[in-house]
VMD Tcl script that draws the C-alpha trace (Angstrom):
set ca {
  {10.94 -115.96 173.09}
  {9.89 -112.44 174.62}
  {6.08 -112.14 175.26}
  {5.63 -109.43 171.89}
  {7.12 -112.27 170.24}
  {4.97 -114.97 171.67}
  {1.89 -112.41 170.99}
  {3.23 -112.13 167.83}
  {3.39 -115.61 166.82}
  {0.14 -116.66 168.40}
  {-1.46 -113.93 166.03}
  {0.17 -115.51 162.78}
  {-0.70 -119.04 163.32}
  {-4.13 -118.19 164.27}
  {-3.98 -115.54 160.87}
  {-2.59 -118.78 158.73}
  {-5.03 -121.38 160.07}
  {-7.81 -118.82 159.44}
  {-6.80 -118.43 155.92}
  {-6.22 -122.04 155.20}
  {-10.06 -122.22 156.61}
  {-10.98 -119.93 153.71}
  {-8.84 -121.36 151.17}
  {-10.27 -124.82 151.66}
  {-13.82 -123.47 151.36}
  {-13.51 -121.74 147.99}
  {-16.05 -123.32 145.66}
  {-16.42 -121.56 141.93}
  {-16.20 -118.38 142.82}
  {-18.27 -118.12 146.34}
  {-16.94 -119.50 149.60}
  {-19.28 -121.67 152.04}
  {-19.81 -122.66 155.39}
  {-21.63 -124.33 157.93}
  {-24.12 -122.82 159.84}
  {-24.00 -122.99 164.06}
  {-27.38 -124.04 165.13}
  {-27.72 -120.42 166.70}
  {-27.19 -119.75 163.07}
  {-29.47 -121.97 161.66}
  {-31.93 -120.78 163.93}
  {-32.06 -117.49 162.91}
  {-32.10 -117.99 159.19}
  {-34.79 -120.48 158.84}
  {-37.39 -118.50 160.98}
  {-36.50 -115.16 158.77}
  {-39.29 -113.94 156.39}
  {-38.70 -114.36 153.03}
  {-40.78 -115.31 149.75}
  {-41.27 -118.57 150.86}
  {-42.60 -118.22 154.26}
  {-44.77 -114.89 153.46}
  {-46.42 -117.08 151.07}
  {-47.32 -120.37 152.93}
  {-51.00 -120.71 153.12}
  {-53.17 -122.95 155.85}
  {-52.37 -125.83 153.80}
  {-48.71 -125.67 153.96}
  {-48.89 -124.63 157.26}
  {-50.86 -127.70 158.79}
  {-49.35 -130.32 156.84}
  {-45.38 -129.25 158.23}
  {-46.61 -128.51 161.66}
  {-48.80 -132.09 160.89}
  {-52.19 -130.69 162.54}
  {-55.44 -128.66 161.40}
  {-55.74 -124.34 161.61}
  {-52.05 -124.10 162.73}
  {-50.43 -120.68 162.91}
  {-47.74 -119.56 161.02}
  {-45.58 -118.47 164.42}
  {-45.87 -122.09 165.30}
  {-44.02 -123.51 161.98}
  {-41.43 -121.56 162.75}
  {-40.88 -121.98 165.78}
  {-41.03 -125.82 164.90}
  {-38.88 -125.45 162.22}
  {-36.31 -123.38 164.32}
  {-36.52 -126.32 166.90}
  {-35.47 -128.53 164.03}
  {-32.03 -127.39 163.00}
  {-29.58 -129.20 164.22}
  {-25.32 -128.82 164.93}
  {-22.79 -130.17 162.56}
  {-20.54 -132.77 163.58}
  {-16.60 -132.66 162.13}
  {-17.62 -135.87 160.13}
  {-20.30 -133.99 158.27}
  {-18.41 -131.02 157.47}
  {-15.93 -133.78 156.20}
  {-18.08 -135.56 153.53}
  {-19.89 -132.24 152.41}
  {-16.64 -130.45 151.79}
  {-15.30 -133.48 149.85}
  {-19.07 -132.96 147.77}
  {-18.06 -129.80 146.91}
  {-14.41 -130.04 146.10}
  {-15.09 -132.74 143.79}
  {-17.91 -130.51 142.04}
  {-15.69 -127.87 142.20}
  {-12.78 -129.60 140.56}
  {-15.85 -130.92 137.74}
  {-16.67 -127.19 137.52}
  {-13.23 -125.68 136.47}
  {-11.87 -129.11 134.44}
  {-15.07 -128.20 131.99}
  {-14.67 -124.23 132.16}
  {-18.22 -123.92 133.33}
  {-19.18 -120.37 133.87}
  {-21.10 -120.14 137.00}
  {-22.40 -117.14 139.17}
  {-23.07 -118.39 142.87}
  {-24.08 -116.37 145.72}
  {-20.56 -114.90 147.28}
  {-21.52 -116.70 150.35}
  {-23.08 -120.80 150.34}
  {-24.03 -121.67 153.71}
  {-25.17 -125.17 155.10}
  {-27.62 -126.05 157.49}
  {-28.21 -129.39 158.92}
  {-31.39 -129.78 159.59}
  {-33.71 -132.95 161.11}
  {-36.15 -132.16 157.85}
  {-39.01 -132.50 159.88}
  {-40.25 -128.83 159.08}
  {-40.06 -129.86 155.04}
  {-41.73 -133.43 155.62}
  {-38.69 -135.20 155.63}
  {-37.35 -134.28 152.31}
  {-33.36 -134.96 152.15}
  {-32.80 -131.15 151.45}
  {-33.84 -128.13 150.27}
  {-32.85 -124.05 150.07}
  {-33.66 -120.70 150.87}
  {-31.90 -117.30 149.80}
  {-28.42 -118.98 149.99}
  {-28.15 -121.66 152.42}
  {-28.71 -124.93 151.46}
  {-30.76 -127.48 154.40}
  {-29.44 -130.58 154.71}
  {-31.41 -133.51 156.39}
  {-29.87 -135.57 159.40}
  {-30.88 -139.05 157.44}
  {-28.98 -138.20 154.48}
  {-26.15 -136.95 155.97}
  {-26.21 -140.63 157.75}
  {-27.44 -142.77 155.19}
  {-26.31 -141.54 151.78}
  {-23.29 -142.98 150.22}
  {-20.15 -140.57 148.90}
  {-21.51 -140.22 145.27}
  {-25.73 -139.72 146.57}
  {-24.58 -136.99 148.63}
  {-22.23 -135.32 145.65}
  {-25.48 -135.48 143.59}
  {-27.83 -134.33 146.41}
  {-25.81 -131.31 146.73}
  {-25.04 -130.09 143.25}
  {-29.03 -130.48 142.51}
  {-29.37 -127.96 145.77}
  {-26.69 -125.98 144.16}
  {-28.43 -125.19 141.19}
  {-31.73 -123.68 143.13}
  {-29.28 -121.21 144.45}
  {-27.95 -120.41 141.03}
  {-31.18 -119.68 139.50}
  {-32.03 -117.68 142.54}
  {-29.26 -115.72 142.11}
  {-29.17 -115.22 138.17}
  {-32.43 -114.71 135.98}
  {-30.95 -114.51 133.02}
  {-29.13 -118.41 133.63}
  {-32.57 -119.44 135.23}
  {-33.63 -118.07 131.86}
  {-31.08 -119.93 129.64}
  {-31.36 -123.16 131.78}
  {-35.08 -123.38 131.31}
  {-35.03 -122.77 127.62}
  {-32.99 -126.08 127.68}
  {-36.75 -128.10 127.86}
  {-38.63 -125.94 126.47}
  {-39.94 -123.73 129.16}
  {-39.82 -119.30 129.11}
  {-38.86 -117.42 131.97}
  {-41.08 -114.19 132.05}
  {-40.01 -110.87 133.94}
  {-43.44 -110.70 136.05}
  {-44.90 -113.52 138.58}
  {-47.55 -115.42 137.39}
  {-50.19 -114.41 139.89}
  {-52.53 -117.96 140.79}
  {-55.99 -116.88 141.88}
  {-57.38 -117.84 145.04}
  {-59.31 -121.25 144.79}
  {-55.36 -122.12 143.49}
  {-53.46 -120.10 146.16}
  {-55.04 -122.34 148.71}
  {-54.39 -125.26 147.46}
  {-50.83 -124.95 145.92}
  {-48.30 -126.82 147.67}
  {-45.06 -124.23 148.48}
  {-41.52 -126.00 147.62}
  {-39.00 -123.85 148.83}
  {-36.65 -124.49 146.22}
  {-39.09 -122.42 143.75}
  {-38.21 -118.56 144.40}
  {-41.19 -117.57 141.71}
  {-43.58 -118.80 139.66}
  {-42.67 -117.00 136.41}
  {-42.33 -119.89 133.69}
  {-44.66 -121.72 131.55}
  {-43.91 -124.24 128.74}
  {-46.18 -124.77 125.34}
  {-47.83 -127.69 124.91}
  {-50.73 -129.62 123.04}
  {-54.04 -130.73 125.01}
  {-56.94 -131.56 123.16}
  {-54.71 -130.70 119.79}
  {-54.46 -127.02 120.38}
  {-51.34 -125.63 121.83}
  {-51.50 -124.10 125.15}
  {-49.28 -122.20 127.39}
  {-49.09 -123.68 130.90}
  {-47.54 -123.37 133.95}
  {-46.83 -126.31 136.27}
  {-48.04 -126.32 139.73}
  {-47.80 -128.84 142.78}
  {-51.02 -128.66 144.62}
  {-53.30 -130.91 146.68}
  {-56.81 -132.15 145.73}
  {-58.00 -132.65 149.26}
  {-58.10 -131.21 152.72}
  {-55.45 -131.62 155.66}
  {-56.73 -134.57 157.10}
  {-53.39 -136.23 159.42}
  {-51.12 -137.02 156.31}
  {-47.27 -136.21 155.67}
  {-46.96 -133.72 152.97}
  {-45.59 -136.10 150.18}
  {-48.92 -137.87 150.05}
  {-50.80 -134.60 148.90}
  {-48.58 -134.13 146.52}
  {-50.16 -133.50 142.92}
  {-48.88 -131.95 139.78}
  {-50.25 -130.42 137.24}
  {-50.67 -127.86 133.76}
  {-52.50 -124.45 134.62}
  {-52.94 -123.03 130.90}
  {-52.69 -119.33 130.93}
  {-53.82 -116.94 128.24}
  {-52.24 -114.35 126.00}
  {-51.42 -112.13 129.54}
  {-49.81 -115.14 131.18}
  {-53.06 -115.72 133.78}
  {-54.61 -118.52 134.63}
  {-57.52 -119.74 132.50}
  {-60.79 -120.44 134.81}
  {-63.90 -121.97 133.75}
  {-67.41 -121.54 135.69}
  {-65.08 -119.58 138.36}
  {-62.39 -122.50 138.85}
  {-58.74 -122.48 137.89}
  {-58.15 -125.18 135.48}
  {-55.49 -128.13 136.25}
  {-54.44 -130.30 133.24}
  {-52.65 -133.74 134.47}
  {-49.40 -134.22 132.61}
  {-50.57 -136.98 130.65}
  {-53.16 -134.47 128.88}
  {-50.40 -133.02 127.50}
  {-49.78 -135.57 124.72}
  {-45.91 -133.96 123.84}
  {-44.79 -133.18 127.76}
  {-42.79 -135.87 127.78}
  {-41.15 -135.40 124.48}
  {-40.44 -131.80 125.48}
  {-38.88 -131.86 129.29}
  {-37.46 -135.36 128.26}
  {-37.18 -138.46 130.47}
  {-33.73 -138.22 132.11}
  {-35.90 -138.26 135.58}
  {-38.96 -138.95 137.26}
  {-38.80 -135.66 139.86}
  {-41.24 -134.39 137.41}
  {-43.17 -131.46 139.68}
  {-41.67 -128.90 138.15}
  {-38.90 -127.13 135.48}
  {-37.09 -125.97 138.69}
  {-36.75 -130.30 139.79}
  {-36.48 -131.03 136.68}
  {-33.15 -128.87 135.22}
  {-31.60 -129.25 138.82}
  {-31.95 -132.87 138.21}
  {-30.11 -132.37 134.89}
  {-27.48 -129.94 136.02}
  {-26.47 -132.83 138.84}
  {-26.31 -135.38 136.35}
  {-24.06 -132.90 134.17}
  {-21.98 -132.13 137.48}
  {-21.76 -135.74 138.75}
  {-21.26 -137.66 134.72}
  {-24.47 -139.55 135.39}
  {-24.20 -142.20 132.36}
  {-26.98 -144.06 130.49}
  {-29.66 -141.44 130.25}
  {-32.69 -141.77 128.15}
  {-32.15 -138.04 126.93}
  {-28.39 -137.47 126.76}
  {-28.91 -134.08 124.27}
  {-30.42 -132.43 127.27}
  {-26.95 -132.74 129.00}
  {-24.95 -131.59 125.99}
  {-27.60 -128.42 126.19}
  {-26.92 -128.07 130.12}
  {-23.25 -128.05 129.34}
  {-23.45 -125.47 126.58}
  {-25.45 -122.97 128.63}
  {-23.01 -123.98 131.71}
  {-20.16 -122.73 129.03}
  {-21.84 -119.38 128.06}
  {-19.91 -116.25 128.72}
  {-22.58 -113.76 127.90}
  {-24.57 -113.32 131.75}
}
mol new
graphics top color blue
foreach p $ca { graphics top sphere $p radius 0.5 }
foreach p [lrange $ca 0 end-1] q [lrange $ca 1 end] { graphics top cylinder $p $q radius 0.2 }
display resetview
């Protein structure tokens, strides 16, 4: 074999092995990948919505002390992502072939971002949640990747899945939500300042544009639900702020205040919440956690649900052909 041939052949192998890479990371009709740690840097410690919008509260309780700086969380977070190993790529891509397959046997119509990418992540910088997104890369935490079985990691990925999807589509965010009884307006709902502070940032929530109706004291309301803390920074992890509530909004979609404070219903005041988002899951903090919850049990054939009609209405807005 002459060198031009040897040059030649080289170039096609390494043209065919790049193109069976692609191939086996089609999903739907994106591709993804797994993020370097050089990669992973850079992305988490971009600004975006979620990170121009931390307040001091979300700031001390990731970095885990009092009057922290925003430059510091992301520097801790960048210091937190992580390399994958070939066993990790392994088990997601298996995740994602197997939604995948789920995905085209039902003829579910479904816009992802052109690009998915993964980051693995020690979760630190999110208070050790298993996994969360931004824009479209999905984090992925160390102790999931390590201690969650075949079929908790197939689940744990298509809920992350859907936060992209409704990130990347109003109009199925719109649909989706409809689903328990929650509207999807065109502006932000803008939360005053005494809120603001106090509101808890989930990444997975790109805006805070929905609000459901519901009954408290016998009149109907329109509310919006919010995760927030009732107390300081005082040393704990971020999970044991966490509080969730109703902020009723009036006729222009803002929040109703009374003697100059933002009003917070607890779920329970609202005597049909339950009836309305259903009871297919406790990750009650919000409609985002709640439909992404749904859409994995759709994805994954979850069984035995207390509110199976809320799946049939996930698939038929899953089946839609008109975004």
């Amino acid at each position: 074999m002459t060198l031009k041939h040897s040059l030649s052949f080289i170039f096609c192998l390494a043209f065919t092995t790049i193109a069976a890479w692609a191939q086996s990371n089609k999903f739907s009709n994106s591709i993804f990948r797994f993020a370097t740690r050089a990669e992973g840097q850079m992305l988490i410690t971009e600004l975006d919505d979620y990170t121009r919008n931390w307040n001091q509260f979300d700031i001390d309780v990731r970095l885990q002390k009092p009057q922290g700086r925003k430059s510091q969380l992301l520097q801790f977070a960048m210091e937190q992502t992580l390399n994958w190993s070939d066993t990790e790529k392994e088990r997601i891509s298996k995740a994602m072939k197997s939604l995948d397959a789920e995905i085209k046997k039902q003829s579910y119509n479904l816009d992802f971002p052109k690009e998915i990418i993964f980051v693995k992540t020690t979760q630190k910088e999110e208070g050790n949640a298993e996994a969360y997104t931004r824009v479209n890369w999905i984090a992925i935490g160390e102790h999931a990747l390590k201690e969650a079985s075949d079929a908790d990691l197939k689940y744990l990925v298509a809920h992350e899945l859907f936060h992209l999807l409704t990130r990347q589509n109003s109009n199925f965010k719109k649909d989706i939500y409809k689903v328990i009884g929650f509207t999807v307006i065109e502006k932000e709902i803008i939360f005053p300042s005494d809120l603001a502070e106090i509101r808890i940032s989930n990444p997975d929530i790109s805006r805070y544009d929905s609000y459901g109706t519901f009954t408290i004291g016998g009149q109907k309301q329109y509310c919006t639900m919010v995760i927030y803390t009732d107390r300081p920074y005082d040393g704990k992890t971020l999970f044991d702020y966490l509080k969730v509530g109703l902020v009723p909004l009036n006729g222009d979609f803002v929040p109703i205040q009374k003697a100059g404070k933002t009003i917070i219903y607890a779920l329970d005041e609202a005597e049909d919440f339950y009836t309305q988002v259903g009871k297919n899951t406790n990750y009650l903090i919000h409609p985002e956690e709640i439909m992404a919850d749904n859409f994995a049990f759709t994805l994954t054939g979850k069984k035995d649900l207390a509110n199976p009609e809320i799946i049939q209405n996930v698939q038929k807005v899953l089946k839609a052909k008109n975004r």
